[in-house]
C-alpha positions in Angstrom: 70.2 43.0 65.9 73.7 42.7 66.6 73.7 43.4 70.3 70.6 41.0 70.7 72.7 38.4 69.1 75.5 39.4 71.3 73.5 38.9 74.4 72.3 35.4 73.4 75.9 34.1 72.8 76.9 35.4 75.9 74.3 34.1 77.9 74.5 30.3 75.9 78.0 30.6 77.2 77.0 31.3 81.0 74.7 28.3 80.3 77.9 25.9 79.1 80.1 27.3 82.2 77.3 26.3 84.4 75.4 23.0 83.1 78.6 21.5 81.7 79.7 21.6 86.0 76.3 20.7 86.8 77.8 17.0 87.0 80.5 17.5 89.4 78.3 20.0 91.8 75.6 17.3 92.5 78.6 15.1 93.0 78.4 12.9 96.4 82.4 13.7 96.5 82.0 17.1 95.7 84.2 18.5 98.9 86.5 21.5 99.7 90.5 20.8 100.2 92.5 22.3 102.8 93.2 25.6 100.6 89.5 26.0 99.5 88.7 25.9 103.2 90.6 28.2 104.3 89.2 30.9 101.4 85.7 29.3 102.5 86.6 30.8 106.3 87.8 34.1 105.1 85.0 34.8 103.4 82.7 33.7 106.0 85.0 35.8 108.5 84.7 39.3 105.9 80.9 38.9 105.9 80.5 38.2 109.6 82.8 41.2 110.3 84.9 39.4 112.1 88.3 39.2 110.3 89.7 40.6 107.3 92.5 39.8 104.7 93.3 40.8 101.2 95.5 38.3 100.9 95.3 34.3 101.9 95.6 33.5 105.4 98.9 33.4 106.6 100.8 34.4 103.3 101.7 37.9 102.1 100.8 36.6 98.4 97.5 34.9 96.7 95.5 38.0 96.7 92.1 36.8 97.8 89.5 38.8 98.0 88.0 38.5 94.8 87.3 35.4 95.3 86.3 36.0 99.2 83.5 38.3 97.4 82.1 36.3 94.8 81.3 33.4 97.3 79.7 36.0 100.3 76.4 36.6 97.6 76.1 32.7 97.7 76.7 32.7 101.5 73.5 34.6 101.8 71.3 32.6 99.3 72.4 29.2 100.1 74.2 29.5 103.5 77.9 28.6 104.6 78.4 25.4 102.4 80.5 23.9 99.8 78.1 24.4 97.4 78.1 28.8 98.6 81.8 28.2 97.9 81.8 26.8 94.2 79.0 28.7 92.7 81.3 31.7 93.9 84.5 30.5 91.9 82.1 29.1 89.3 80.7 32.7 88.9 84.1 34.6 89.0 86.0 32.0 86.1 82.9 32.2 84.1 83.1 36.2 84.6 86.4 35.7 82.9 85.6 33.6 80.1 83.0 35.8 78.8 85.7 38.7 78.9 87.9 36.3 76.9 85.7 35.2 74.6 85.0 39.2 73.8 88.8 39.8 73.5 88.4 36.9 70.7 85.6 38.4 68.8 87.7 41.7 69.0 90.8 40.4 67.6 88.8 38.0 65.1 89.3 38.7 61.1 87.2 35.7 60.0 84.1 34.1 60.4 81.9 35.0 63.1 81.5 31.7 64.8 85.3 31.5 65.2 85.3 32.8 68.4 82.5 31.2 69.6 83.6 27.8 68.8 87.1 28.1 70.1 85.3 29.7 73.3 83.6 27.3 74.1 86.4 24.3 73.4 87.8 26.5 75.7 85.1 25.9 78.6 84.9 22.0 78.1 88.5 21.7 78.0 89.3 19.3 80.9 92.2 21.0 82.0 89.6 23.7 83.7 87.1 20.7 84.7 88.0 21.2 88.4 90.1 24.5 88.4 87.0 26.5 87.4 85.2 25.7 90.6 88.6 25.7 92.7 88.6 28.3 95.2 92.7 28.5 95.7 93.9 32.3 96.9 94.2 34.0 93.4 94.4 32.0 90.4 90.7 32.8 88.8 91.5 36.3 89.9 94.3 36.4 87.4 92.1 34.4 84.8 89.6 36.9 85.0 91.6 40.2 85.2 94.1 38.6 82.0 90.8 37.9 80.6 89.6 41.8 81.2 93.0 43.1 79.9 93.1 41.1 76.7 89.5 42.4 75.8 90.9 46.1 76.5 94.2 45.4 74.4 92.0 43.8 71.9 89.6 47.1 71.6 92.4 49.1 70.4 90.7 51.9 71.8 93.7 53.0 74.4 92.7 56.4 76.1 94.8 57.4 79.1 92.0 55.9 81.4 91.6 52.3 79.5 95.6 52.2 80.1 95.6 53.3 83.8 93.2 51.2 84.3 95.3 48.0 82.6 98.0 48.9 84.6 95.8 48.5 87.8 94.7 44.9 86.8 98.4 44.0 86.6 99.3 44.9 89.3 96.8 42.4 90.8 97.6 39.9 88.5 100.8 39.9 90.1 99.2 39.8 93.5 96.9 37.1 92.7 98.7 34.4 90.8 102.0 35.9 88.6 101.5 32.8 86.4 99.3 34.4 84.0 101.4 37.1 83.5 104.9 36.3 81.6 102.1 35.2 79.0 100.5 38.6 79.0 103.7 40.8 78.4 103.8 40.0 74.8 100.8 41.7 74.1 100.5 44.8 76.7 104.4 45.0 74.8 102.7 45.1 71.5 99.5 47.5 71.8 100.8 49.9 74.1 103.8 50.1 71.6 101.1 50.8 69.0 100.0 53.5 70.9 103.1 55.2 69.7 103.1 58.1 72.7 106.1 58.1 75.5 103.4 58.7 78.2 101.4 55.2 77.7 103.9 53.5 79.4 104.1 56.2 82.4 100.2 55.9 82.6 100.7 52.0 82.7 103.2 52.4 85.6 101.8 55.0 87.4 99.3 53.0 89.0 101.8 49.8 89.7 104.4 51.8 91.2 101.7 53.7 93.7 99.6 50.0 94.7 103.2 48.5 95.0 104.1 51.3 97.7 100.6 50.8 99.6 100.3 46.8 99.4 103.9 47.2 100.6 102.7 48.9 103.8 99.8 46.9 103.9 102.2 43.3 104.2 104.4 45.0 107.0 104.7 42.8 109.5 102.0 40.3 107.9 102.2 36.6 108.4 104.5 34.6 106.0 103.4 31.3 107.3 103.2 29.9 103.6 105.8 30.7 101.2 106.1 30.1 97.3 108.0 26.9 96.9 110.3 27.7 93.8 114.1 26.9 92.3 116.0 29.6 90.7 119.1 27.6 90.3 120.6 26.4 86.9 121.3 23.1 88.9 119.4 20.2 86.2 118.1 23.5 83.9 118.3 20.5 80.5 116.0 18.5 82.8 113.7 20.9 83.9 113.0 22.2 80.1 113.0 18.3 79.2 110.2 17.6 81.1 107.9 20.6 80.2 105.6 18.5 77.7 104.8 16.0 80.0 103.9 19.2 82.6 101.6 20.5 80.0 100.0 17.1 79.9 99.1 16.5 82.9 97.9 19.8 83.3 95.7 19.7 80.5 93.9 16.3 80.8 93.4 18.0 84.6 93.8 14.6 86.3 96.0 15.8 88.9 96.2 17.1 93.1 99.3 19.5 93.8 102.0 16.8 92.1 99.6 13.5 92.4 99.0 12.5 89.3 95.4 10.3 88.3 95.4 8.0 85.3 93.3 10.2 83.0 90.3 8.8 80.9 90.2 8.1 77.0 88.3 11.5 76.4 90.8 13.8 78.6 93.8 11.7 77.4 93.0 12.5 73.7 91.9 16.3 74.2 95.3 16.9 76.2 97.7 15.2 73.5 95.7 17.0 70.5 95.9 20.1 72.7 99.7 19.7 73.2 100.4 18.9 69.6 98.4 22.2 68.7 100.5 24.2 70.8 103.9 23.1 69.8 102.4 23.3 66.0 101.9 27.0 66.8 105.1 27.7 68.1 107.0 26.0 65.2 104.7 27.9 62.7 106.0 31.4 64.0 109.0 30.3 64.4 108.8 29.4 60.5 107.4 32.9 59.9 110.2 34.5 61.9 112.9 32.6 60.0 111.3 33.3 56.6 110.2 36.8 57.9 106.8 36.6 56.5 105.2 39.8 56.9 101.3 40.2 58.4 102.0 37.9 61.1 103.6 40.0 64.1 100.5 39.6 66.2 100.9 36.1 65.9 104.4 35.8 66.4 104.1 37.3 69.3 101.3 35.2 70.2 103.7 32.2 70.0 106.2 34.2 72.4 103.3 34.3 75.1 103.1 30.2 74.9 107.0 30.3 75.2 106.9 32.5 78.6 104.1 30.5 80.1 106.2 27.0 79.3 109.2 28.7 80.4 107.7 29.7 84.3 107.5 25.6 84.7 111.5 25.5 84.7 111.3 27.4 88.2 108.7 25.0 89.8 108.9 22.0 92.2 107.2 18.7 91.2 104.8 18.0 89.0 102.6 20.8 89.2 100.1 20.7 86.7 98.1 24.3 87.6 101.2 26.2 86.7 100.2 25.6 83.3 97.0 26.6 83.6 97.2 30.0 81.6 98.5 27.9 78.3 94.8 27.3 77.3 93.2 30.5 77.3 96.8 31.9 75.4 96.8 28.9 73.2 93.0 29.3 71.9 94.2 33.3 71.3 97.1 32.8 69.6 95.2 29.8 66.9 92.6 32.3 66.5 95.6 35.1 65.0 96.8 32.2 63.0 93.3 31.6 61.6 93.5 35.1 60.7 97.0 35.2 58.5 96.2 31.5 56.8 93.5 29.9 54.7 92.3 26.9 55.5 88.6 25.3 55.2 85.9 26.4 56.8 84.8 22.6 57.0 87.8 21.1 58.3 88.1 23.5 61.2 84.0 23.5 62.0 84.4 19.5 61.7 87.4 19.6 63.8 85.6 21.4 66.5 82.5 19.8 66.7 84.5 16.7 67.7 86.5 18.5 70.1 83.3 19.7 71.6 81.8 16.7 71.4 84.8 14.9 73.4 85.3 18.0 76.0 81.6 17.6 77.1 82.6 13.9 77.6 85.6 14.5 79.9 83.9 17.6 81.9 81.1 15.4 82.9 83.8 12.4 83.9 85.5 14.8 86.6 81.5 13.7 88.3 83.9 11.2 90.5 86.8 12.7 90.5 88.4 12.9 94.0 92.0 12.6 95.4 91.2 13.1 99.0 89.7 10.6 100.9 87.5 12.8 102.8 84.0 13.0 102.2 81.7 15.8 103.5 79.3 13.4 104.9 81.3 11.2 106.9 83.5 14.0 108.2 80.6 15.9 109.8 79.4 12.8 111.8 82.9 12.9 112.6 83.0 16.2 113.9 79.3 15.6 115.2 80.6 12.9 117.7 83.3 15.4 119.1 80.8 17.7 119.8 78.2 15.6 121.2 80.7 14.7 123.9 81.8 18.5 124.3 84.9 18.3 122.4 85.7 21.5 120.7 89.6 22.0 120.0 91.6 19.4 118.7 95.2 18.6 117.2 96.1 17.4 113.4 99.4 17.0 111.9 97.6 17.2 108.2 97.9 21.1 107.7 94.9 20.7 104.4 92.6 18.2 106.8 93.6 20.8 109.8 91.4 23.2 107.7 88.6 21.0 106.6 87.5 20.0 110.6 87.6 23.7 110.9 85.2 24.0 108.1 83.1 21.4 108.1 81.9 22.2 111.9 81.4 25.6 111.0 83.6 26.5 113.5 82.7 24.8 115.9 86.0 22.4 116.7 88.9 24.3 116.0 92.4 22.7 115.2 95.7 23.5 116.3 97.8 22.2 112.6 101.4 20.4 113.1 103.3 23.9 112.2 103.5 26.7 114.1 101.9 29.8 114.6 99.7 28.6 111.8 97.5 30.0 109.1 95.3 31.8 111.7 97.5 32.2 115.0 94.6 32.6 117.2 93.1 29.5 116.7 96.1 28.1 117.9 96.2 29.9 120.9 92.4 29.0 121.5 93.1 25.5 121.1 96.0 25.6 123.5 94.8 27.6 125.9 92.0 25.4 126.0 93.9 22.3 126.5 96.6 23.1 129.1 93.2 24.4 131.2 91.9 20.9 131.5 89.1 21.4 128.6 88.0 17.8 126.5 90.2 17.6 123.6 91.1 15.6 120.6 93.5 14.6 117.9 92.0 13.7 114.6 93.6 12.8 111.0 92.3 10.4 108.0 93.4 6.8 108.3 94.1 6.7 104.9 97.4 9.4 106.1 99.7 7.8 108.6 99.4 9.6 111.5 102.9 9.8 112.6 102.0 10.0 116.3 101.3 7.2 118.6 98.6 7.8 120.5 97.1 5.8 123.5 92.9 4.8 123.4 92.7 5.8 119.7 89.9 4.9 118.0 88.8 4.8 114.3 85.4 6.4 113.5 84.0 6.7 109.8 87.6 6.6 108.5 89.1 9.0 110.7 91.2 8.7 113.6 90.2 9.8 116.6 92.2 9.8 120.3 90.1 12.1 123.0 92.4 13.6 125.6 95.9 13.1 124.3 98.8 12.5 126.6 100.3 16.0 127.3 103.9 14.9 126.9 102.9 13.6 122.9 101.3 17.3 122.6 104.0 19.4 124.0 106.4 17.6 121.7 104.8 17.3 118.3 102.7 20.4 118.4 104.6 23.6 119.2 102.6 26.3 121.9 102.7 30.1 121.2 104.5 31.8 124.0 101.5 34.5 123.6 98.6 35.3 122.2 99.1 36.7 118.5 98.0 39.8 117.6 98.2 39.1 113.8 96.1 42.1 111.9 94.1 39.8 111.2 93.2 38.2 114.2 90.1 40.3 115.9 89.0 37.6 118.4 
């Protein structure tokens, strides 16, 4: 009885992950950005044999392939589309929530339906509206290997294997997206302390040291095109800390592109301020419990120390960048679950209190229907593209490195683009599009018209919202868009 029970709750949870997006994936402005493109290609490139990287194109960080292997399976069943591509990321996050809500019914010292309800709060939480369908080089990966090493901690059952093996998922947390860990180091501190044997923590770092010394062959010589934009400097440190509770608004009514920030709705506005007062009400009630020394409430304490290191990795960033905060949700729903456990309060209250919560996080999920930033839309794009082709236009130029990415998509290849910066994400696109140029071939530059496109251009014209000027002068393109002296030989690159 009790593993048929388990089986329903965690298949009613894969049916939340997936009807509560249903909204946003029928969506006419459901649509890939730059970044999801370029994860989009790299899959597309693994299954076609054609090209492989672990880690995003162009950068020797944002561990990838995760992702690049939960969207090939849709690749097959529904083809190369958008729709391949967030059914992918929509499988891996909800992979990881089911792990977390297990590490919550591990850990859980109360009712049963604790778990469940703060689960699936959890799901219709509008910070993770969007990101749970984002396909952005690494940071579902971490959500669903933190996910898989909470539910190990939380077993308590640490054999030499389950520890190797956490040591191994840390490692790639690191890889994928680093934010999740400072958050995690509380708790791998506290249960492999438990453990209470001076060769856990050799078994944990066994396996990081020996990945660390391949991965570190593997990036030799690997393109650093991108680079982690960060400030270690103490320069405006008061600031910094100042601003983190507006940070963890934004990120958690999920309203936000990179540092854009949208106006959210009534429902997400609400959810993120009572989510934001919950957090900081944690963190001064273990901070009471650690002045008073109250005893049975380590695990929480240090619950409350997680949500301090996650808070704390925001005083490094640049801008308003909401997804760096992204981990606070799953740590926050933990950590008031161990409080449950060490206080009394009514059943009634907290069922009542989460029922509205619900209620309002199944409002703001299905708001995100129209959410867009970009004003690109699938449709219009691809008669776009269509109309380059038609007249044999095939490589083109773009001073937008995200839209650069998108034309490549969308036309499935077909145009390539040569972005502003050189080599580029994937050098030998470049080179095609060059090479293809300076040899007389029909070619184009293209942008939005909603982006300024900083180039003058000669005979433009402007097609379905894009910009369009076939045959650009060659003394604008010599000048604005670097050439490679030769063709790259990138590991990558197998064309």
């Amino acid at each position: 009885m009790g593993n048929n029970r388990q089986y329903s709750v965690l298949l009613l949870l894969v049916l939340v992950c997936v009807v509560s997006r249903v909204p946003e994936l029928v969506s006419n402005k459901l649509l890939l950005d730059g970044d999801e493109c370029v994860v989009a290609l790299m899959a597309k490139h693994m299954m076609q044999g054609r090209a492989f990287s672990a880690f995003f194109y162009g950068q020797a960080y944002g561990f990838s392939l995760l992702e690049c292997l939960f969207i090939i399976p849709f690749y097959f069943l529904f083809g190369v589309t958008t729709l391949s591509v967030k059914l992918g990321m929509l499988a891996l996050w909800t992979t990881g929530v089911l792990f977390l809500y297990k590490a919550l019914n591990e850990i859980n010292k109360g009712d049963s339906w604790l778990p469940l309800l703060l689960i699936l709060a959890f799901i219709l939480c509008p910070a993770w509206a969007v990101w749970s369908m984002k396909a952005r080089g690494g940071y579902l990966t971490s959500f669903t290997l933190t996910s898989i090493v909470l539910y190990l901690l939380a077993r308590d059952k640490m054999r030499n294997l389950v520890v190797f093996f956490i040591g191994v998922l840390c490692f790639f947390i690191y890889q994928s997206q680093p934010l999740w860990l400072p958050g995690l180091v509380p708790f791998l501190g506290y249960f492999l302390l438990k453990k209470k044997k001076a060769g856990s923590a050799l078994l944990f770092m066994l396996p990081v040291l020996l990945l660390a010394v391949c991965v570190f062959f593997y990036k030799r010589g690997m393109l650093e095109f991108g680079t982690i934009q960060a400030d270690y400097t103490f320069f405006s440190l008061g600031a910094r800390l100042g601003r983190i509770p507006l940070l963890l608004y934004y990120s958690l009514h999920g309203n936000y592109y990179f540092d854009e920030i949208q106006k959210p709705n009534l429902f997400c506005a609400f959810l993120a301020v009572f989510f934001e007062v919950l957090v900081f009400c944690l963190l001064a009630l273990a901070a009471y419990n650690i002045a008073t020394r109250k005893k049975g409430t380590l695990l929480f304490d240090l619950s409350a120390l997680s949500l301090v290191f996650t808070l704390l990795v925001t005083v490094c960033s640049v801008g308003k960048q909401g997804r760096y905060l992204l981990p606070i949700t799953g740590y926050a729903i933990l950590s008031f679950l161990l409080l449950l456990n060490t206080v009394n309060i009514k059943k009634g209250i907290v069922f009542g209190v989460g029922i509205v919560c619900l209620l309002l996080g199944a409002a703001s999920v299905v708001s995100f229907y129209d959410f867009a930033f970009l004003p690109v839309r699938e449709k219009q794009l691809k008669n776009a593209l269509g109309h380059l082709t038609e007249r044999g236009i095939h490589y083109t130029y773009c001073n937008d490195n995200m839209f650069t990415w998108q034309v490549i998509f969308y036309s499935n290849e077909q145009v390539l683009c040569h972005e502003r910066l050189s080599p580029g994400r994937f050098p030998i696109y470049q080179w095609y599009v060059d090479s293809a140029y300076y040899s007389g071939a029909k070619t184009a530059y293209i942008s939005e018209t909603s982006i300024d496109p900083k180039i003058d251009f000669p005979g433009f014209v402007i097609m379905d919202d894009y910009y369009i000027a076939v045959d650009p002068p060659k003394n604008i393109i010599a000048k604005e868009f670097p050439r490679l002296a030769e063709r790259p030989k990138y590991y990558y690159c197998k064309e």
